[in-house]
C-alpha positions in Angstrom: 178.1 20.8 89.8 176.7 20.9 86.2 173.2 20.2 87.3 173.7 23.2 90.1 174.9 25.9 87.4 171.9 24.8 84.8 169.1 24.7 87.4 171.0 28.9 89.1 170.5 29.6 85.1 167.5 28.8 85.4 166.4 30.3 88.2 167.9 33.7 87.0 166.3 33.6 84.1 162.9 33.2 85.3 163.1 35.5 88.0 164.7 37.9 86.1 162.1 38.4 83.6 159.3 38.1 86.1 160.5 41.1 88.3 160.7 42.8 85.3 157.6 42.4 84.0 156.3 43.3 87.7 157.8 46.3 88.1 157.3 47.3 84.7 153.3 46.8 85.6 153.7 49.6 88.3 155.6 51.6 86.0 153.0 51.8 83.0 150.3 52.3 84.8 152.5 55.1 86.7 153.3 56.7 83.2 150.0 56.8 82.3 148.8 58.9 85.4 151.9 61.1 85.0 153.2 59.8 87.9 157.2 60.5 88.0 159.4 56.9 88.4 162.7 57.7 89.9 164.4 54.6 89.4 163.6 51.3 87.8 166.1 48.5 89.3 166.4 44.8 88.4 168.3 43.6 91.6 169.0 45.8 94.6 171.4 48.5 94.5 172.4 48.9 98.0 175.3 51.1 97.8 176.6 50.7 94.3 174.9 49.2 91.2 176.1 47.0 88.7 175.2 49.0 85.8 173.3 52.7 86.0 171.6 54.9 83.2 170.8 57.9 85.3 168.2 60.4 84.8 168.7 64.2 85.2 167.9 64.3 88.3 170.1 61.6 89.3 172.3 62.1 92.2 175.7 62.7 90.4 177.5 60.9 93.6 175.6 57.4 93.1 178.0 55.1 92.3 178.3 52.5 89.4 181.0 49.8 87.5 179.0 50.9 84.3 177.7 54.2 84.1 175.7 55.3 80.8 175.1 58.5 79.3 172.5 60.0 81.2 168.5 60.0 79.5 166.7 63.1 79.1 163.9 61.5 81.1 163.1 61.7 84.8 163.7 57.9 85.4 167.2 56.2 86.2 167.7 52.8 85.1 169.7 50.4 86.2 170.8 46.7 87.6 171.6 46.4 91.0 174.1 43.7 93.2 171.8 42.3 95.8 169.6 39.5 93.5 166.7 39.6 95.9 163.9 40.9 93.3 163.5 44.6 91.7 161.8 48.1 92.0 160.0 50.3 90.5 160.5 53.9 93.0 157.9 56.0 92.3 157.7 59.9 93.7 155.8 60.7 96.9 154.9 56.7 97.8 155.7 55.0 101.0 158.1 51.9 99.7 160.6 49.5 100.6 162.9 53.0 100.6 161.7 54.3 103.5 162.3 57.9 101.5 160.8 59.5 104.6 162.5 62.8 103.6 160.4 62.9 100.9 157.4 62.4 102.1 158.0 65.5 104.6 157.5 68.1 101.7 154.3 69.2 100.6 153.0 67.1 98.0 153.9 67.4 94.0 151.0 67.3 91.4 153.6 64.5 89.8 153.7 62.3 93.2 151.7 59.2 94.0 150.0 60.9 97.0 148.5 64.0 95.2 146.6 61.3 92.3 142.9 59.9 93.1 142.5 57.5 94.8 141.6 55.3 92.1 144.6 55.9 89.7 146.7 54.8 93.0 145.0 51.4 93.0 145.8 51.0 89.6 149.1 51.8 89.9 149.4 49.3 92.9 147.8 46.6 91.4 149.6 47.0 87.9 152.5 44.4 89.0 149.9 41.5 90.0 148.1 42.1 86.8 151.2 41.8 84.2 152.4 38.9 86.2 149.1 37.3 85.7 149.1 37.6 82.3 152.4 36.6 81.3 151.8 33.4 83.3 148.6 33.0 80.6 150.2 34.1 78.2 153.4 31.7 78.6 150.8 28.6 79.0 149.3 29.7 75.9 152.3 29.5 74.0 153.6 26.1 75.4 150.5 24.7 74.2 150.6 26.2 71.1 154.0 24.7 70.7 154.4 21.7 72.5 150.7 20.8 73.0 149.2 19.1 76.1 150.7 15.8 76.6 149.9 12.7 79.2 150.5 9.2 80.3 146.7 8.1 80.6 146.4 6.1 84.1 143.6 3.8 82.7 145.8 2.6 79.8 148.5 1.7 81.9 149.8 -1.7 81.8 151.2 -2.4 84.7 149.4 -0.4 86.7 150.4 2.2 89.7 152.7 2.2 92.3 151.9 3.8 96.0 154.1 4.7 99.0 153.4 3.4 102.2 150.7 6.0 103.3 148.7 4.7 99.9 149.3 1.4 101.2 147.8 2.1 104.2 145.0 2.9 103.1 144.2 0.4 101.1 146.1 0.5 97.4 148.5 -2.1 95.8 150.6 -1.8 93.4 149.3 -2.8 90.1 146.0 -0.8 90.9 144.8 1.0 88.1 143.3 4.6 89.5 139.8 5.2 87.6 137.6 7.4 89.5 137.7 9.7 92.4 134.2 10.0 94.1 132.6 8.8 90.7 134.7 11.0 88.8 137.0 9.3 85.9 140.4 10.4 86.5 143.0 10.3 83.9 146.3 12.2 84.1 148.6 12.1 87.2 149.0 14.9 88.4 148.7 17.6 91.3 144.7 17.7 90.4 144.7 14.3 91.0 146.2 14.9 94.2 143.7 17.0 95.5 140.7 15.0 94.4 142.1 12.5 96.1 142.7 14.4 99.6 139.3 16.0 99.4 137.6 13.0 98.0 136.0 9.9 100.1 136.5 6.9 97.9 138.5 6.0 95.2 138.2 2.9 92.3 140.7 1.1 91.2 141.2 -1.9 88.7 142.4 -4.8 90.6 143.3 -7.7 89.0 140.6 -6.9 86.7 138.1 -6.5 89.2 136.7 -3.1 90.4 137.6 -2.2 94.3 136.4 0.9 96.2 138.9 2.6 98.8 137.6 4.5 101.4 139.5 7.7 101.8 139.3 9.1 105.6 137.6 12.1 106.5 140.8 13.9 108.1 142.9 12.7 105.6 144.8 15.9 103.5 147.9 16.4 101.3 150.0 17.1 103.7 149.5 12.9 104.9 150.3 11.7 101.6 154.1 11.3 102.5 157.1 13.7 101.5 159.5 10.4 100.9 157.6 8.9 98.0 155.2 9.4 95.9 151.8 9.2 96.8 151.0 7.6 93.5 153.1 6.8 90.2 153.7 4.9 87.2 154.8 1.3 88.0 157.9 0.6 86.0 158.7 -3.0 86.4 161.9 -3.9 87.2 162.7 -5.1 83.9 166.4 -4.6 82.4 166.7 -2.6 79.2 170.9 -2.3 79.2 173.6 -3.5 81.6 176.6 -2.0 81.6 179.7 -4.4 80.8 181.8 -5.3 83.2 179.2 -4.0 86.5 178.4 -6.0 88.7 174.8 -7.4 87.3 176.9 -8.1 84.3 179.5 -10.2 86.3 176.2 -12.2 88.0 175.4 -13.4 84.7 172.1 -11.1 84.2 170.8 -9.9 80.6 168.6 -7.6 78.9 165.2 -8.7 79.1 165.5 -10.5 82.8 163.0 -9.2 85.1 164.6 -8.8 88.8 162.0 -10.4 91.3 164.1 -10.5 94.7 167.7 -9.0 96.3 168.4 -10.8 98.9 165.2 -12.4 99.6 162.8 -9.0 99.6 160.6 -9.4 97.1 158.8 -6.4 94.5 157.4 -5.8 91.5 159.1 -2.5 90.2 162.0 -0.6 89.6 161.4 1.7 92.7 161.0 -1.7 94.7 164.2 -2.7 93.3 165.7 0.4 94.5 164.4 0.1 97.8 165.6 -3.2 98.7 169.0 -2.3 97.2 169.3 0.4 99.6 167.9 -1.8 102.5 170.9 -4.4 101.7 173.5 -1.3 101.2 172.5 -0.2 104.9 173.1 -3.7 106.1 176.8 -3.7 105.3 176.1 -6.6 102.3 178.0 -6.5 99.0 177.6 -10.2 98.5 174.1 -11.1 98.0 171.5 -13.3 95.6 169.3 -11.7 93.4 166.6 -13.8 91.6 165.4 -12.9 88.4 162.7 -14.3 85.9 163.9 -15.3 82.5 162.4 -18.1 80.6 162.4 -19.8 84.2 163.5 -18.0 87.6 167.1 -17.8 88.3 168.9 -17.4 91.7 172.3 -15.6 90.9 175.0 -13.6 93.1 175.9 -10.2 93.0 178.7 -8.8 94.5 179.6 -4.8 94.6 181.9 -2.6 95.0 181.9 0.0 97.6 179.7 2.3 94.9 176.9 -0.3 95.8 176.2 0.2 91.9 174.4 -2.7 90.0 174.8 -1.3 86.7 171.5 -1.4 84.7 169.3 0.3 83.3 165.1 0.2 83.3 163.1 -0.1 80.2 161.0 2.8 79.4 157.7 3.3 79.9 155.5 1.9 76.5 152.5 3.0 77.7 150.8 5.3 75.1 151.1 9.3 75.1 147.8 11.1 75.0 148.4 14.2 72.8 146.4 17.3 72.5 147.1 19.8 70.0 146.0 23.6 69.6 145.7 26.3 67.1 147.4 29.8 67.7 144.1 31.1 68.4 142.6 28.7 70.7 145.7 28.3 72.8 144.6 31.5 74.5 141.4 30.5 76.2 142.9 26.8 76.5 146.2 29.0 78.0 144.0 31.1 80.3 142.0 28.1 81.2 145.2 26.2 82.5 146.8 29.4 84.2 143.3 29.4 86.4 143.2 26.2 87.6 147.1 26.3 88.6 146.0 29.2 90.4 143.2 27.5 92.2 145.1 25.1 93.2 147.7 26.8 94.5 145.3 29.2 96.3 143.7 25.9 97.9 146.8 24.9 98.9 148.1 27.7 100.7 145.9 26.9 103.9 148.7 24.1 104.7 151.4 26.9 104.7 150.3 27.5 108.2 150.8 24.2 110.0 153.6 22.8 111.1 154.5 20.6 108.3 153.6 23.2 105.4 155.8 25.7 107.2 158.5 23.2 106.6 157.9 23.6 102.9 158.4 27.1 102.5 162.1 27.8 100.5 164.2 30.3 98.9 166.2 30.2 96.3 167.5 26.2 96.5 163.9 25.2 97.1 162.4 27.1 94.5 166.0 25.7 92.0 165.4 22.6 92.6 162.0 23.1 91.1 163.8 23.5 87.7 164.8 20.0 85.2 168.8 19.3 85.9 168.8 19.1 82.3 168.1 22.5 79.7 164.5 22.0 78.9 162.3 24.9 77.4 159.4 23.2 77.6 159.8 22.6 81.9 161.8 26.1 82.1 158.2 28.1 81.0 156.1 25.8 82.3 158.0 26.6 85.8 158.4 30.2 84.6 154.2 30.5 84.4 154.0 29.0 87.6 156.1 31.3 89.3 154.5 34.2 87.8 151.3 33.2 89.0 153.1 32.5 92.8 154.3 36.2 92.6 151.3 37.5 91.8 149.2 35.7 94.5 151.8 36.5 97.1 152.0 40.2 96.0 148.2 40.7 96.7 148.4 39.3 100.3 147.1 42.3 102.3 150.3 42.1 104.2 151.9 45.3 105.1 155.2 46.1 102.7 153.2 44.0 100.0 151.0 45.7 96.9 148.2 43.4 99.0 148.9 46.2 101.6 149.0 48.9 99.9 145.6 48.3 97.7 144.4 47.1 101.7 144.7 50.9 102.5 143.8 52.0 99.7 140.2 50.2 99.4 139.4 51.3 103.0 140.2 54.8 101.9 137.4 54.4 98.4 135.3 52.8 101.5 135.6 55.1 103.9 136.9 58.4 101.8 139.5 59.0 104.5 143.1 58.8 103.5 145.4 57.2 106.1 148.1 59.5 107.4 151.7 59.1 106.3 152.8 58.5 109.6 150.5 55.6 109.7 151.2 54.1 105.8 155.2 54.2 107.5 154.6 52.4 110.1 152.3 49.8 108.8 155.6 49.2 105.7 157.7 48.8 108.9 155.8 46.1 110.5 155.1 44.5 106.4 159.0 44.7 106.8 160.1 42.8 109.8 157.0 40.1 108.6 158.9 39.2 105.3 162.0 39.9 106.9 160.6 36.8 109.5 159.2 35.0 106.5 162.8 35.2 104.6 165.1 33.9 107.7 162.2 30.7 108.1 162.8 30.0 104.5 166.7 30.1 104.4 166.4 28.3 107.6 164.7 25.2 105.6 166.8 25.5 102.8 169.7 25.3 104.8 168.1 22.1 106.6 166.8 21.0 103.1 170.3 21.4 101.3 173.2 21.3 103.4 172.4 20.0 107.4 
């Protein structure tokens, strides 16, 4: 339960702050062209809000727990109830409001509708923009702070471990990854991924010896298996603590012995360990040999409780960390330069959204959670927090109806064409934009719910 409150903090947090900065992108740029905000909302208000600073021209029967003194200004403030994003309602636009009333009366020199056509797409395009930046901007400051830091894959002892798929193909565990289509490779990571899915051969150390692997043609990300990893550190199943009294303590085992079998099924690392643990577990075993390697190998007996818990603990990974530091100056362009390649890959990976498999992936809020370290760590928290921004901002400029990608859609056709679509028109098309997300919200709650609690 712990690990479900730190990872909602989390989550709040982050999307807190980018909706804010989001709507606060429409807003400037609104301000600047004199463009009058009614309200600026963190949450949804539907009804009631949490907390309200009205504006004199607030509707006096709006209702509130906390109401504020009102501002002198034309804009109401507040924080709404429903924690499904923000807004930012600006006068005489077509939004998520559906203010057709409005819209009905001739148009204000303060509205959106009365301003040229490009101070409109400014004003539309002002949320993508800051969300952009802060993502830069927060990858910037992690690596001014914490630096860039890496496991490299050709200094690691042991080698890699693969799932099945990997297997498949070709790899062992114990293979050292060193290039991808001639390419040195170095960090794991989703990069490496990608080279790997797009590539056609890969060359790994083998027992000292250099081996090609020929990747498939049709082979993509989406084959690399959900279960597994395609690709990680080996960590041999070496034990670094025991636990008194647990059952490997019981079997006679120590800190140093390196398990080899359970129960016959041999492996070489922790996760193999794991495995066949589980593979006895589902058997209905709690009595079984395990054979470890000590100054010579060992056969002993284990038995478990109904936890199914060994009680030990791998040693950590020795392999050495690859730091990169960076001055407050150049973190920006090093900042900017990471913030663009997330973006590109993200952007090439969006194509798999619409099979059957990537439509499985799509999540709300307990997907997007459990994203998040279970343990309070700044460092992860931006790093996730610059990620998101950057998803925000990408999704935002879909040309999807309901979307600011809609809305700059209709407006470029009008700099194109220098006809302005009709209001009736602009509503229906934030209808339609409407029952999409609407569509694309049930599909992700549906997998959550799969994900999380079916």
């Amino acid at each position: 339960m712990e690990i479900f409150f730190i990872r909602a903090l989390q989550l709040i947090m982050a999307l807190s702050l980018l909706v804010l900065i989001h709507e606060f992108g429409h807003f400037l740029f609104a301000r600047i062209f004199k463009v009058r905000v009614e309200k600026f909302y963190l949450f949804f208000d539907w009804g009631i809000s949490l907390l309200m600073i009205p504006s004199r021209n607030s509707n006096k029967n709006d209702k509130a727990l906390i109401k504020l003194p009102a501002t002198k200004g034309e804009t109401e403030y507040g924080i709404g109830w429903i924690p499904l994003g923000g807004y930012c309602k600006i006068s005489g636009m077509i939004d998520e409001s559906m203010d057709t009333e409005q819209m009905s009366q001739p148009a204000k020199p303060y509205e959106f509708r009365s301003k040229p056509a490009w101070q409109r797409l400014l004003i539309m395009i002002g949320g993508v923009v800051f969300n952009f930046i802060l993502a830069l901007f927060i990858y910037s400051m992690v690596l001014f702070t914490w630096g860039e830091s890496y496991h490299d894959m050709h200094k690691a002892t042991y080698g890699m471990e693969y799932n099945q798929v990997a297997e498949n193909l070709g790899f062992r565990d114990g293979d050292i990854m060193l290039k991808v289509d001639g390419q040195e490779v170095h960090r794991r990571n989703a990069d490496l991924l990608r080279a790997i899915a797009d590539g056609r051969e890969v060359t790994v150390l083998r027992n000292g010896v250099e081996t090609t692997i020929a990747i498939p043609e049709e082979f993509g990300l989406l084959d690399m298996g959900s279960d597994e990893p395609f690709v990680q550190f080996l960590i041999p199943a070496i034990i670094d603590s025991i636990t008194t009294g647990g059952a490997a303590h019981m079997a006679g085992m120590e800190k140093g012995d390196r398990i080899v079998a359970i129960d016959n099924i041999e492996f070489a690392s922790w996760q193999g360990m794991v495995n066949a643990l589980n593979a006895v577990k589902e058997s209905g075993k709690q009595t079984f040999p395990i054979t470890v390697e000590r100054d010579t190998i060992l056969s002993l007996t284990a038995n478990v409780d109904s936890t199914f818990v060994l009680g030990v603990m791998p040693r950590a990974l020795d392999y050495p960390i690859e730091t990169k530091t960076y001055g407050f100056i150049e973190s920006f362009p090093a900042g900017a330069a990471y913030g663009w390649n997330v973006l590109k890959g993200y952007v090439s990976d969006f194509k798999y959204i619409f099979s059957k498999e990537g439509a499985k992936s799509v999540g709300m809020f307990g997907t997007i959670g459990s994203m998040f370290p279970p343990m309070w760590d700044w460092h992860q928290f931006w790093m996730m927090t610059a990620m998101l921004s950057l998803i925000l901002a990408f999704m935002n400029i879909l040309p999807i109806p309901a979307l600011d990608g809609g809305h700059v859609l209709f407006l470029l056709a009008e700099v194109v064409t220098g006809r302005k679509p009709s209001d009736k028109f602009l509503e229906r098309a934030q209808v339609i934009g409407m029952f999409l997300l609407l569509g694309l919200f049930i599909l992700a709650f549906y997998n959550d719910l799969d994900r999380f609690i079916f």
